[in-house]
N, C-alpha and C positions, 0 to 999 in steps of 0.2 A: 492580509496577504503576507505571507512568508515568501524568501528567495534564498537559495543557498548553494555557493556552488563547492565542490569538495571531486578529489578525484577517487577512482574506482580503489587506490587503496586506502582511501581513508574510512576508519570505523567510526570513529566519533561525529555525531552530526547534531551539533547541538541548535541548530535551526530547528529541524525536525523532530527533537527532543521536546521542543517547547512547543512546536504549534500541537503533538501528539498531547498536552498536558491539559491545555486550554479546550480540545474541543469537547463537546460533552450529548450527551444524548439528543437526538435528532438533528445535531449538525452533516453536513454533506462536505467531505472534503474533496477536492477537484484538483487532481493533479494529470501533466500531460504525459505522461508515460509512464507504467510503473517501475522500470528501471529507474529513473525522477527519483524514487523513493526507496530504492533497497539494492542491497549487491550482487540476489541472487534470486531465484522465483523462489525458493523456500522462504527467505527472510520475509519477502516483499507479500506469499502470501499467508506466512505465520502472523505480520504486521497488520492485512486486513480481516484476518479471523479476529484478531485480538478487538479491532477498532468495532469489528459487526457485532463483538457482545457485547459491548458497550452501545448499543445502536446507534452505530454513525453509519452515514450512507458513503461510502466509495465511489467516487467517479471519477476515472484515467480515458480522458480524450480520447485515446484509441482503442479504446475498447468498452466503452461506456460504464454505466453502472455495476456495479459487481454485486450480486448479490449470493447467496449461500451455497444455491443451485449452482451457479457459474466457476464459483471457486473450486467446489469439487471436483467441476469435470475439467475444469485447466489443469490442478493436480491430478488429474489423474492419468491426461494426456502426456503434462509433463514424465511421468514414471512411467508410462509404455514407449516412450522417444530415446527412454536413457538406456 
């Protein structure tokens, strides 16, 4: 279990650095909000494209699992909202 707490200006997230190095194919990472993990829904979901080609499973509490289908259509709702 990793904890890390840092505020909305900081870039550096070396908690996050490291659980991202350790997990490896067929792990599931479980965090509760994807803000939790990134500073912007681009970062947050450039970070789980990166992690699904790697096949690790995504699961943010409030919105469940995320799989590829899902990603696309949050970006894509994101870019008709902006």
């Amino acid at each position: 279990m990793y904890s890390e707490k840092y505020t909305g200006t900081k870039r550096d997230r070396p908690k996050l650095n490291e659980m991202i190095q350790v997990l490896s194919a067929n792990d599931e990472l479980i965090v509760t909000k994807l803000n939790c993990r990134s500073r912007s829904v681009q970062q947050g979901t450039t970070l789980i494209s990166e992690l699904q080609e790697r096949d690790i499973v995504v699961n943010i509490l409030n919105m469940g699992r995320i799989d590829k289908w899902l990603l696309c259509q949050r970006s894509k709702q994101n870019k008709e909202n902006e």
